[in-house]
PDBQT receptor file of N, H, CA, C and O in Angstrom, charges set to zero:
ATOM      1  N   UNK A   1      76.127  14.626 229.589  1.00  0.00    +0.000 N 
ATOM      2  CA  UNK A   1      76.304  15.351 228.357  1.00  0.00    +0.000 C 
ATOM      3  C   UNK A   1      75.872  14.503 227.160  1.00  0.00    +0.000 C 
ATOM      4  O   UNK A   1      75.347  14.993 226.160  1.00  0.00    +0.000 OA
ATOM      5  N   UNK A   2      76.117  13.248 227.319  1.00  0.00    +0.000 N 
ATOM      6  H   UNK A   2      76.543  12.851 228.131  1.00  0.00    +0.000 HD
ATOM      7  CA  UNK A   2      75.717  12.427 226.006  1.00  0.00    +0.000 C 
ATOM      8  C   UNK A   2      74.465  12.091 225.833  1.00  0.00    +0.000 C 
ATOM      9  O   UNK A   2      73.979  11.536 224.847  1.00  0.00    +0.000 OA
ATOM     10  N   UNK A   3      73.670  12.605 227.300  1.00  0.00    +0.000 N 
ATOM     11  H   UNK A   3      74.065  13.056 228.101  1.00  0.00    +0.000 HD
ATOM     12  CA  UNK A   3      72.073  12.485 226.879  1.00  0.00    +0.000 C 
ATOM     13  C   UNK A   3      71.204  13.828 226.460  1.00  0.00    +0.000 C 
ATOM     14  O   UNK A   3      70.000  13.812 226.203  1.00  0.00    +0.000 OA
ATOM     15  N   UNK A   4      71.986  14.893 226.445  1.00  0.00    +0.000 N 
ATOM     16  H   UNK A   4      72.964  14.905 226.653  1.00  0.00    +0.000 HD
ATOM     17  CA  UNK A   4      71.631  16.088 226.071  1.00  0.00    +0.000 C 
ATOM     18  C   UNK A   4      72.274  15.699 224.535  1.00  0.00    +0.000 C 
ATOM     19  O   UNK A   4      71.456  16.019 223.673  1.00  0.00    +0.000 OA
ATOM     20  N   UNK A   5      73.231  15.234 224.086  1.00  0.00    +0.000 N 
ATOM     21  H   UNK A   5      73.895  14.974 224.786  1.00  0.00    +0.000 HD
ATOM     22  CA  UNK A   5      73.317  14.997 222.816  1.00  0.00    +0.000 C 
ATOM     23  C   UNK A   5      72.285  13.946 222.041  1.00  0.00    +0.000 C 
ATOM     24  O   UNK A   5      72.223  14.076 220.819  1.00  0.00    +0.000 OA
ATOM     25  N   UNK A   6      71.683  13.184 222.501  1.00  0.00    +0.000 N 
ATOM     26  H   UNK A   6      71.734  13.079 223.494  1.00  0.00    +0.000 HD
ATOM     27  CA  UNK A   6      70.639  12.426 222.198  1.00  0.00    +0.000 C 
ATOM     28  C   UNK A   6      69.246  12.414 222.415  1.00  0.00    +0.000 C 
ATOM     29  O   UNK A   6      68.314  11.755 221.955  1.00  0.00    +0.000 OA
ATOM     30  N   UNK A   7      69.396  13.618 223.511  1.00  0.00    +0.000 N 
ATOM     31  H   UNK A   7      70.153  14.153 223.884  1.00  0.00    +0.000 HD
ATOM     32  CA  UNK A   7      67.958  14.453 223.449  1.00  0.00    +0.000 C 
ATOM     33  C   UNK A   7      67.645  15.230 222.183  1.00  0.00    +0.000 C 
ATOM     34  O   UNK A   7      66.604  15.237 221.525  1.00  0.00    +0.000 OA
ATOM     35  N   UNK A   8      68.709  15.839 222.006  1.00  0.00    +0.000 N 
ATOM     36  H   UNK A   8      69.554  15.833 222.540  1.00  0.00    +0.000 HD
ATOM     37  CA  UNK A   8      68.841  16.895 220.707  1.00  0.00    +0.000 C 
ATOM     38  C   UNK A   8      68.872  16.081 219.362  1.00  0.00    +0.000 C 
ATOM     39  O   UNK A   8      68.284  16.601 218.414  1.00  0.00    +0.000 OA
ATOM     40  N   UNK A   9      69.496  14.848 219.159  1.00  0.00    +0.000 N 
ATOM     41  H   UNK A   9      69.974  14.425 219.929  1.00  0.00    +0.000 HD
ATOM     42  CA  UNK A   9      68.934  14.028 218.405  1.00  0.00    +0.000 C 
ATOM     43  C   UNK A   9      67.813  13.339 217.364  1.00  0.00    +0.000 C 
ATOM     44  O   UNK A   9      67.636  12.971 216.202  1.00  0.00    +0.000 OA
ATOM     45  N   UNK A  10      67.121  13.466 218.850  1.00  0.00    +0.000 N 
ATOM     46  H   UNK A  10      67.264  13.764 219.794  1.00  0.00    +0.000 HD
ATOM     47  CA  UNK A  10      65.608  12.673 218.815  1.00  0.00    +0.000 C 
ATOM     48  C   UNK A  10      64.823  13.742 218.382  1.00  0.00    +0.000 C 
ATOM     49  O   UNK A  10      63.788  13.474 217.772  1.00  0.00    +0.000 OA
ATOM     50  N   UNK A  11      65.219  15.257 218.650  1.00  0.00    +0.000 N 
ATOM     51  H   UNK A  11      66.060  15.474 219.146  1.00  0.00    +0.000 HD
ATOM     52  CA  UNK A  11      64.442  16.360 218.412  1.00  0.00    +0.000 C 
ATOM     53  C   UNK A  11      64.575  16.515 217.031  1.00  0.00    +0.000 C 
ATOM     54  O   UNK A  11      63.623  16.652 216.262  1.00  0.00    +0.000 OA
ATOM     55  N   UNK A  12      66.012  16.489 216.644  1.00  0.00    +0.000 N 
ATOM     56  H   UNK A  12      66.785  16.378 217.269  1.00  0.00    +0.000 HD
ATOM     57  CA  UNK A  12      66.202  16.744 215.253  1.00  0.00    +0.000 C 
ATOM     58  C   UNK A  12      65.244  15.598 214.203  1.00  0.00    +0.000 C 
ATOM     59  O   UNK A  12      64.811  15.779 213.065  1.00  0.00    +0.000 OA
ATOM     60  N   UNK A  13      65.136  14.351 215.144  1.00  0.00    +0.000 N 
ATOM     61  H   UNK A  13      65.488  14.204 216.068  1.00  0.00    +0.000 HD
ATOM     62  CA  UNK A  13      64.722  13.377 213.805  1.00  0.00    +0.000 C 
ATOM     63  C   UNK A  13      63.113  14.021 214.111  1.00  0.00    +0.000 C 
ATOM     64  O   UNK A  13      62.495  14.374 213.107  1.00  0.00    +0.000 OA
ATOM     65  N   UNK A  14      62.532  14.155 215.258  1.00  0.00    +0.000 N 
ATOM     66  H   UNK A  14      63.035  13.868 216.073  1.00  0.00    +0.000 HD
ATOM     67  CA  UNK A  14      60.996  14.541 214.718  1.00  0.00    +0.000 C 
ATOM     68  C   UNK A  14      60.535  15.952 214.162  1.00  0.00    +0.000 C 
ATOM     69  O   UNK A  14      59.602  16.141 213.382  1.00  0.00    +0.000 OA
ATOM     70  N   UNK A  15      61.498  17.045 214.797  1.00  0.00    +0.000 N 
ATOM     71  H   UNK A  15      62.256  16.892 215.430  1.00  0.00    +0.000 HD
ATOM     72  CA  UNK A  15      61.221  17.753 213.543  1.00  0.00    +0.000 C 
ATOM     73  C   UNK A  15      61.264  17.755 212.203  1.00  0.00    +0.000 C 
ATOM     74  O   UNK A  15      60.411  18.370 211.564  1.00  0.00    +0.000 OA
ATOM     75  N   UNK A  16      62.300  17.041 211.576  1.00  0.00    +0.000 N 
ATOM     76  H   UNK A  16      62.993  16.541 212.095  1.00  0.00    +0.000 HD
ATOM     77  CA  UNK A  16      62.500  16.599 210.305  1.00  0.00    +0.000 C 
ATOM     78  C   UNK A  16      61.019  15.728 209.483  1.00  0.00    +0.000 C 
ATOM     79  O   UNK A  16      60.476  15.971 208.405  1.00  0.00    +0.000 OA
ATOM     80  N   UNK A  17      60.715  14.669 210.534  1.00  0.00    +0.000 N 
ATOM     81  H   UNK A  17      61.155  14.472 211.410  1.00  0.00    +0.000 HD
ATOM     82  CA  UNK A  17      59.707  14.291 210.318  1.00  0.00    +0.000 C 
ATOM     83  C   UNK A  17      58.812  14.580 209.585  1.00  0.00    +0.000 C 
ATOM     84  O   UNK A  17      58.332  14.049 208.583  1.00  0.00    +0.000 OA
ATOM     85  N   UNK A  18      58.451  16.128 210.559  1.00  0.00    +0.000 N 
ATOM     86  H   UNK A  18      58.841  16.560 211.373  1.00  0.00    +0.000 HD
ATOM     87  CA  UNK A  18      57.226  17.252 210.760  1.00  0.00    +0.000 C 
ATOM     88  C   UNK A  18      57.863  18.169 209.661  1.00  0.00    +0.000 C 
ATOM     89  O   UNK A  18      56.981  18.934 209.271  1.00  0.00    +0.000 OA
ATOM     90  N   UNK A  19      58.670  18.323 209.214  1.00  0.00    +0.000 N 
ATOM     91  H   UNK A  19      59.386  17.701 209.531  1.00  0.00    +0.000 HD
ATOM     92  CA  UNK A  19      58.890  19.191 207.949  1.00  0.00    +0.000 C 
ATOM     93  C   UNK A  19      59.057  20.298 208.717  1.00  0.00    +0.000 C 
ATOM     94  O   UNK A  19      58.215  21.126 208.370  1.00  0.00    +0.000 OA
ATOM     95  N   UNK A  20      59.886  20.794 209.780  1.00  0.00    +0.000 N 
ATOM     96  H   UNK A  20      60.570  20.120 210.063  1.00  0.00    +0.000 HD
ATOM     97  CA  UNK A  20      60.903  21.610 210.498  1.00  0.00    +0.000 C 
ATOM     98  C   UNK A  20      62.273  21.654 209.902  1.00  0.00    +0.000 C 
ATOM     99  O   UNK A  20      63.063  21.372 210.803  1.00  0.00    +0.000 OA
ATOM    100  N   UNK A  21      62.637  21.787 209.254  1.00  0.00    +0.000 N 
ATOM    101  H   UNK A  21      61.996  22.016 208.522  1.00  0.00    +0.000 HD
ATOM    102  CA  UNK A  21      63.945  21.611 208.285  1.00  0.00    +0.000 C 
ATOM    103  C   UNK A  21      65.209  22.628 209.222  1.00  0.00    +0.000 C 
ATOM    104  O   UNK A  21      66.297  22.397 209.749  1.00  0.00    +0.000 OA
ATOM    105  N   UNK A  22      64.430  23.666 209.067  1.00  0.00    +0.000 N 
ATOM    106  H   UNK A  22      63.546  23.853 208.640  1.00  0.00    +0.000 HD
ATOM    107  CA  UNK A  22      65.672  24.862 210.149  1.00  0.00    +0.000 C 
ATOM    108  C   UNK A  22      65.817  24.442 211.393  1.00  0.00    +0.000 C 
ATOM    109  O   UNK A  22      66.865  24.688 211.992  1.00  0.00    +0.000 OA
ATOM    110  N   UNK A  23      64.798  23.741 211.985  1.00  0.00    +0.000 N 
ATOM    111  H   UNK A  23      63.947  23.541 211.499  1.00  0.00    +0.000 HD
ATOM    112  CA  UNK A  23      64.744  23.323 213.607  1.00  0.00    +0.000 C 
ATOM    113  C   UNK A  23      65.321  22.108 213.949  1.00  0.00    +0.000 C 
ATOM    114  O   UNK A  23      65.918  21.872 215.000  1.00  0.00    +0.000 OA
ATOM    115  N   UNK A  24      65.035  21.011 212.624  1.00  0.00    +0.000 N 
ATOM    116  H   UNK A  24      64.550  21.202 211.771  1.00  0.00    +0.000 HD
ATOM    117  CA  UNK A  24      66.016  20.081 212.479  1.00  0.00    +0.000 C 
ATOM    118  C   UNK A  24      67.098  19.515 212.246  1.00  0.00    +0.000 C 
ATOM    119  O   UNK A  24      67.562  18.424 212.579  1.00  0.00    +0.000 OA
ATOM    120  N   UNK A  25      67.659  20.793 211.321  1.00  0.00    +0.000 N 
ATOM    121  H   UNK A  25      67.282  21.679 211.050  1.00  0.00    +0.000 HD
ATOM    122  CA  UNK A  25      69.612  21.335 211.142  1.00  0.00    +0.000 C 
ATOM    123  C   UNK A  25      70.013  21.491 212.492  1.00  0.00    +0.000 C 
ATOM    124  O   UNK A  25      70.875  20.898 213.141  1.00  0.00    +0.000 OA
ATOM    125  N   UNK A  26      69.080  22.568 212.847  1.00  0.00    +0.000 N 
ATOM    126  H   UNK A  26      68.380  23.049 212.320  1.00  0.00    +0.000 HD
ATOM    127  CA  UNK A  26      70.082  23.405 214.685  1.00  0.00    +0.000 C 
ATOM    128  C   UNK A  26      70.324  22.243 215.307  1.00  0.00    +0.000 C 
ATOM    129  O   UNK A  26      71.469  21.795 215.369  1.00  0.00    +0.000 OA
ATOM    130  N   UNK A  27      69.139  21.534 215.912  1.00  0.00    +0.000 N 
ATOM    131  H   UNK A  27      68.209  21.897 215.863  1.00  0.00    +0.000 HD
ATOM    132  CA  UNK A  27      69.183  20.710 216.685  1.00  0.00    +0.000 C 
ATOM    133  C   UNK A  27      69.974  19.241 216.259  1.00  0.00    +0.000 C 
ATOM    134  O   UNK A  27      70.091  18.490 217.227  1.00  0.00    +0.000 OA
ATOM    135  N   UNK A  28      70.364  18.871 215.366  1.00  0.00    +0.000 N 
ATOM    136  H   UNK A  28      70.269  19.481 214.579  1.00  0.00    +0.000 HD
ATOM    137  CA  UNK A  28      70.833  18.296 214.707  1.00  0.00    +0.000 C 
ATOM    138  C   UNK A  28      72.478  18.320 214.715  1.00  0.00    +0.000 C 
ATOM    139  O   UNK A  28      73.208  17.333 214.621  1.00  0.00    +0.000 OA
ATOM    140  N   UNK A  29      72.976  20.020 214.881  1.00  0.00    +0.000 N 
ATOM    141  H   UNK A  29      72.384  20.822 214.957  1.00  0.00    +0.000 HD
ATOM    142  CA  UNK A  29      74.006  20.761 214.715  1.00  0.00    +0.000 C 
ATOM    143  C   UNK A  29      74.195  20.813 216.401  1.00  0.00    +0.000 C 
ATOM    144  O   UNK A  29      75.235  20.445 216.946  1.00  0.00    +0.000 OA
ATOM    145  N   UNK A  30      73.439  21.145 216.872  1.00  0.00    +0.000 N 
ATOM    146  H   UNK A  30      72.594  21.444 216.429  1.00  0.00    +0.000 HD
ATOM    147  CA  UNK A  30      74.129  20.962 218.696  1.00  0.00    +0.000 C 
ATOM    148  C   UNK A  30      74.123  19.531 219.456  1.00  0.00    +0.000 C 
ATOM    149  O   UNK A  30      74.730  19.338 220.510  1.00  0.00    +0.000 OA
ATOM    150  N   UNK A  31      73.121  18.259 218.572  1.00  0.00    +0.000 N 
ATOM    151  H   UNK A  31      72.628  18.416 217.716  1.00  0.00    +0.000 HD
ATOM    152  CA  UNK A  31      73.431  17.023 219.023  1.00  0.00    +0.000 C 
ATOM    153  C   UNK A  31      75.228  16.984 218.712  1.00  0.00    +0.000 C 
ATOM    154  O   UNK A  31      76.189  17.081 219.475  1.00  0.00    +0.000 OA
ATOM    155  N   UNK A  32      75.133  16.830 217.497  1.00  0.00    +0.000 N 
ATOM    156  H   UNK A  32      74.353  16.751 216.877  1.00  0.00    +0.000 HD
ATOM    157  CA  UNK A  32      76.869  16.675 216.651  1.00  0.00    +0.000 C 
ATOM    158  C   UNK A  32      77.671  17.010 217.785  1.00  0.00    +0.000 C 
ATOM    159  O   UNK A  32      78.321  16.233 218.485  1.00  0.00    +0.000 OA
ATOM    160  N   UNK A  33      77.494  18.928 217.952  1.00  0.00    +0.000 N 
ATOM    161  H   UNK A  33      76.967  19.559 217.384  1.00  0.00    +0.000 HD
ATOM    162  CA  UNK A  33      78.559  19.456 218.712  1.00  0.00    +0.000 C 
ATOM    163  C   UNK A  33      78.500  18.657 219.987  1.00  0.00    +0.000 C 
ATOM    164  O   UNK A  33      79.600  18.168 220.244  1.00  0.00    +0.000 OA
ATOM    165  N   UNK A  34      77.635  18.391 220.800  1.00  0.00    +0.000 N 
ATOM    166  H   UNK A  34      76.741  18.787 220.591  1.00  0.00    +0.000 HD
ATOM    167  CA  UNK A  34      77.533  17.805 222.460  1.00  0.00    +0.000 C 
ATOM    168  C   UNK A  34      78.471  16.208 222.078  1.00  0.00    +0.000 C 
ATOM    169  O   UNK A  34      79.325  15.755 222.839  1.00  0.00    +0.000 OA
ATOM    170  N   UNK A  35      78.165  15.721 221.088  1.00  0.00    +0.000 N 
ATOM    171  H   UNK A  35      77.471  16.089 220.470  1.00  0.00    +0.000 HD
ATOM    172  CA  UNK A  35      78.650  14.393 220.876  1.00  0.00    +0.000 C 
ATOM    173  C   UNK A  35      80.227  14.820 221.080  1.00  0.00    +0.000 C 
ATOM    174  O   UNK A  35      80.985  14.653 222.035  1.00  0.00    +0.000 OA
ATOM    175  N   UNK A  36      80.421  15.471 219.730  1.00  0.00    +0.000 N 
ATOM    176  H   UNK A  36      79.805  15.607 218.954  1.00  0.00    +0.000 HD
ATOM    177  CA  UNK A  36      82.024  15.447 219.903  1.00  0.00    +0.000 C 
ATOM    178  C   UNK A  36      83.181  15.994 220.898  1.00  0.00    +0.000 C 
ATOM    179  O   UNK A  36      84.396  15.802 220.954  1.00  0.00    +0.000 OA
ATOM    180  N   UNK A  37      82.081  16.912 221.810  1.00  0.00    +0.000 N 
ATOM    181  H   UNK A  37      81.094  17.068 221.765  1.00  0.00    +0.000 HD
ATOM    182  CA  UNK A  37      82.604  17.657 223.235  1.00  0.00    +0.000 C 
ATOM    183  C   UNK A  37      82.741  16.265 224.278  1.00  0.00    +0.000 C 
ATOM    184  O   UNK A  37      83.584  16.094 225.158  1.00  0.00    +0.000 OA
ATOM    185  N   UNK A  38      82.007  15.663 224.009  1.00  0.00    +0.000 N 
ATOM    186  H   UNK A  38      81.322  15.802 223.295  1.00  0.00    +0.000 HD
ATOM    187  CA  UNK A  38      81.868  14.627 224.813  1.00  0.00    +0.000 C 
ATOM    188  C   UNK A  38      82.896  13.511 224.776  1.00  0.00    +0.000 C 
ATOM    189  O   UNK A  38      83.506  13.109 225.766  1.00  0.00    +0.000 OA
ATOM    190  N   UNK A  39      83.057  12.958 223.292  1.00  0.00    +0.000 N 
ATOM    191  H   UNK A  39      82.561  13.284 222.487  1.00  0.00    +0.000 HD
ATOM    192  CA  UNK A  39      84.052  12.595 222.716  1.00  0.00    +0.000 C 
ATOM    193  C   UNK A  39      85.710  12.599 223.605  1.00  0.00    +0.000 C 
ATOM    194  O   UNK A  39      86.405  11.669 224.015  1.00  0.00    +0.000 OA
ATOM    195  N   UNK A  40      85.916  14.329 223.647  1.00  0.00    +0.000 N 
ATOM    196  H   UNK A  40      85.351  15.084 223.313  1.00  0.00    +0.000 HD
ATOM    197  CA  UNK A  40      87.037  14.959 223.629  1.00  0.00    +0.000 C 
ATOM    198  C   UNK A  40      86.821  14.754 224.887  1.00  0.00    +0.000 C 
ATOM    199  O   UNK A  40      87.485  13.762 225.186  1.00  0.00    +0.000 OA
ATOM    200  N   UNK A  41      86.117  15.239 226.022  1.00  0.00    +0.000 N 
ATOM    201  H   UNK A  41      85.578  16.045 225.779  1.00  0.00    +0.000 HD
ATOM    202  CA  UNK A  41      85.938  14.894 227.602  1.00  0.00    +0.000 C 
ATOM    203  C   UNK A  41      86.397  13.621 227.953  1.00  0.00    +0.000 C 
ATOM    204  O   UNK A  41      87.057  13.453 228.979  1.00  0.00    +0.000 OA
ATOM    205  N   UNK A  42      86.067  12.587 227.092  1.00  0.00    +0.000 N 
ATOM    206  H   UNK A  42      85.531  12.723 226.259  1.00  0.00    +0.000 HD
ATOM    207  CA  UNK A  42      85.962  11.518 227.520  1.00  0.00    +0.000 C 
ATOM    208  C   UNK A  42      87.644  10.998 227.149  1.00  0.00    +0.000 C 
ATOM    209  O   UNK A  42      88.103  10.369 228.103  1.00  0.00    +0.000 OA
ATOM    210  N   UNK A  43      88.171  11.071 226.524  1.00  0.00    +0.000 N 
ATOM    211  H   UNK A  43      87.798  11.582 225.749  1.00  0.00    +0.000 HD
ATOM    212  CA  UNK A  43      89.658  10.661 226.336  1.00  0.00    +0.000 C 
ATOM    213  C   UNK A  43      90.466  11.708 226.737  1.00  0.00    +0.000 C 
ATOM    214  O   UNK A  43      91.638  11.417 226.500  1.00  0.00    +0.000 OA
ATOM    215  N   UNK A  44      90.322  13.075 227.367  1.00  0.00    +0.000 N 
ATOM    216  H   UNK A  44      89.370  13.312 227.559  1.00  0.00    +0.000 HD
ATOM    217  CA  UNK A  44      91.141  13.575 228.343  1.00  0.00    +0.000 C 
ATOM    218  C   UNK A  44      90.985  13.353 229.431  1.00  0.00    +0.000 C 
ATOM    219  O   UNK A  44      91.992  13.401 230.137  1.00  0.00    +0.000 OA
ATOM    220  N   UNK A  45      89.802  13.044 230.010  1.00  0.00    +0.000 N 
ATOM    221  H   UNK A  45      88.984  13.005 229.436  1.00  0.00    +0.000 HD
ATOM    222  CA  UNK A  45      89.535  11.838 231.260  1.00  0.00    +0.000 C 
ATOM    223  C   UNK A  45      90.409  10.677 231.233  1.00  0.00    +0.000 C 
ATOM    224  O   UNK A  45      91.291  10.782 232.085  1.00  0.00    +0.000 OA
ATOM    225  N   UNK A  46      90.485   9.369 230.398  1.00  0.00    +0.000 N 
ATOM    226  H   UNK A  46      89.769   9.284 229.706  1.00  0.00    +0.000 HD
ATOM    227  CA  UNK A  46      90.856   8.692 230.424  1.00  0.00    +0.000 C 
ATOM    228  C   UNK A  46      92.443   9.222 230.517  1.00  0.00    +0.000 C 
ATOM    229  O   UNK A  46      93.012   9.140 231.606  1.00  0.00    +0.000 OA
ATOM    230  N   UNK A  47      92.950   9.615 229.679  1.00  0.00    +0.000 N 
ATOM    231  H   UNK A  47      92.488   9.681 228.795  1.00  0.00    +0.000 HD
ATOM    232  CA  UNK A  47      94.890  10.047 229.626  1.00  0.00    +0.000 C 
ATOM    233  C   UNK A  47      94.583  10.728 231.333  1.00  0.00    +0.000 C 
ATOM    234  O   UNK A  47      95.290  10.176 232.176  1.00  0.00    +0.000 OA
ATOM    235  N   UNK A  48      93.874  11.552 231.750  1.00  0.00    +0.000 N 
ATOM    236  H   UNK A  48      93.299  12.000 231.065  1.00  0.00    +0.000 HD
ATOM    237  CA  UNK A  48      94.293  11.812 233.071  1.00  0.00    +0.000 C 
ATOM    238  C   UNK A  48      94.347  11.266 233.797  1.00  0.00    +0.000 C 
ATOM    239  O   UNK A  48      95.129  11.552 234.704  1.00  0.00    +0.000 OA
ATOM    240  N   UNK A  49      93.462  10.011 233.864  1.00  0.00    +0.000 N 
ATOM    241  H   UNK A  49      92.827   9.779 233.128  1.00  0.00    +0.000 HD
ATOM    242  CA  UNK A  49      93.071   9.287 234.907  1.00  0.00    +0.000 C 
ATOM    243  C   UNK A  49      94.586   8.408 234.553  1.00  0.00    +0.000 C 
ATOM    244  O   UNK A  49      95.474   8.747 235.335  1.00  0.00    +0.000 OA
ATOM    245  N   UNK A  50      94.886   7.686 233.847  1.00  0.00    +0.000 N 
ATOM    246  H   UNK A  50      94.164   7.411 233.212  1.00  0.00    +0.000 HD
ATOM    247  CA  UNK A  50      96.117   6.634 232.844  1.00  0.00    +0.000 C 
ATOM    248  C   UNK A  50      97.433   7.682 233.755  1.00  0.00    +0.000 C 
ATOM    249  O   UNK A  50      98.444   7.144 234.205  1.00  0.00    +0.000 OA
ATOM    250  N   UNK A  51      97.202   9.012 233.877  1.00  0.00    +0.000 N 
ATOM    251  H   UNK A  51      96.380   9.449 233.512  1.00  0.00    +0.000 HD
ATOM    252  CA  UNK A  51      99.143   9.364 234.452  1.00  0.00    +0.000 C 
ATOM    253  C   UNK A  51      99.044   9.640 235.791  1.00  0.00    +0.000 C 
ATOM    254  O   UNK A  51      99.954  10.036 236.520  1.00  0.00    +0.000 OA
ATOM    255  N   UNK A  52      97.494   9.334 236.193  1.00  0.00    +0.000 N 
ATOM    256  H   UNK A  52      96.756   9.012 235.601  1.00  0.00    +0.000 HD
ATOM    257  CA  UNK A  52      97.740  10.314 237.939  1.00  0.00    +0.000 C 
ATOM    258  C   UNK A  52      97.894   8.615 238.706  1.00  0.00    +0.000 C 
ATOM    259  O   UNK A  52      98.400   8.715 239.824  1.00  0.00    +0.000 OA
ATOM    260  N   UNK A  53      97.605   7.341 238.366  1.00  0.00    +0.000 N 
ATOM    261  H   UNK A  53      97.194   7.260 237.458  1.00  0.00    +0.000 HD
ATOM    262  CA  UNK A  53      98.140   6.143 238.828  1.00  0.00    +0.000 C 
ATOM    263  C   UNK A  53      99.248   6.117 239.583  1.00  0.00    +0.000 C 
ATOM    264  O   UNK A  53      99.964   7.016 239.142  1.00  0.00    +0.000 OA
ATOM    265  N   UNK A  54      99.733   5.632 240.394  1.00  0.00    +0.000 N 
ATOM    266  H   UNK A  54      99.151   4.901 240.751  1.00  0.00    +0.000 HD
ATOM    267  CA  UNK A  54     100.803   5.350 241.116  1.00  0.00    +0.000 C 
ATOM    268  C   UNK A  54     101.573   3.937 240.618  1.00  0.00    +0.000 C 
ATOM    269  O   UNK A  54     100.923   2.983 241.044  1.00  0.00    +0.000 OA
ATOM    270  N   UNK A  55     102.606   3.553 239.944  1.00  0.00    +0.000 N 
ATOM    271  H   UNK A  55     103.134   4.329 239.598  1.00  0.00    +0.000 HD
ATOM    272  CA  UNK A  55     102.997   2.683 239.653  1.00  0.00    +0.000 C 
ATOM    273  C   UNK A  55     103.351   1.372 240.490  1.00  0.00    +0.000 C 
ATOM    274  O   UNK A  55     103.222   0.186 240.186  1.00  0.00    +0.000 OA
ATOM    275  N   UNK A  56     103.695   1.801 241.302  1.00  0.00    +0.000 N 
ATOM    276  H   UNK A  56     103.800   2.765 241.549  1.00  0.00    +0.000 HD
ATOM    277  CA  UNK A  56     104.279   1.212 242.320  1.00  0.00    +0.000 C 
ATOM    278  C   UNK A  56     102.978   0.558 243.836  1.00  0.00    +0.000 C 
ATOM    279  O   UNK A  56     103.190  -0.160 244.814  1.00  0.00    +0.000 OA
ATOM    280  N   UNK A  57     101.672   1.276 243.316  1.00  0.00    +0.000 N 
ATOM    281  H   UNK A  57     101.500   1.859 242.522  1.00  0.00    +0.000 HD
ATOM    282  CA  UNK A  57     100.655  -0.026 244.135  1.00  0.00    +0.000 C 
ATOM    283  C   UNK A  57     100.253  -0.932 243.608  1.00  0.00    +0.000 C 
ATOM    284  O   UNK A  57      99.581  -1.758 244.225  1.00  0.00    +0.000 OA
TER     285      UNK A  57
C-alpha cells in the first residue's frame, strides 16, 4: 500500500511539472489518502500484534 502511495506521488510531482494541475491535485489527493490508510493499518497491526502475545513464553 505504501508503494501505491508513492507511485501516486511521483505522478502527482510530474504532472505538476507538465502543468497538469487537476491531475496533479487527484493524484496528489489519493497519494495523501493511501499514506494515511496506511498509517492507520500500520498501528492497528502493531496494538494487535502487542495483545495477541502470550505473556508467559
Amino acid at each position: 500500500m505504501l508503494s501505491w502511495a508513492l507511485t501516486f506521488f511521483i505522478l502527482a510531482i510530474i504532472a505538476g511539472i507538465f502543468g497538469f494541475g487537476g491531475i496533479a491535485s487527484g493524484a496528489a489527493g489519493i497519494a495523501q489518502f493511501l499514506f494515511f490508510l496506511f498509517i492507520v493499518l500500520l498501528v492497528i497491526s502493531l496494538l494487535t500484534g502487542r495483545f495477541r502475545r502470550d505473556p508467559m513464553v
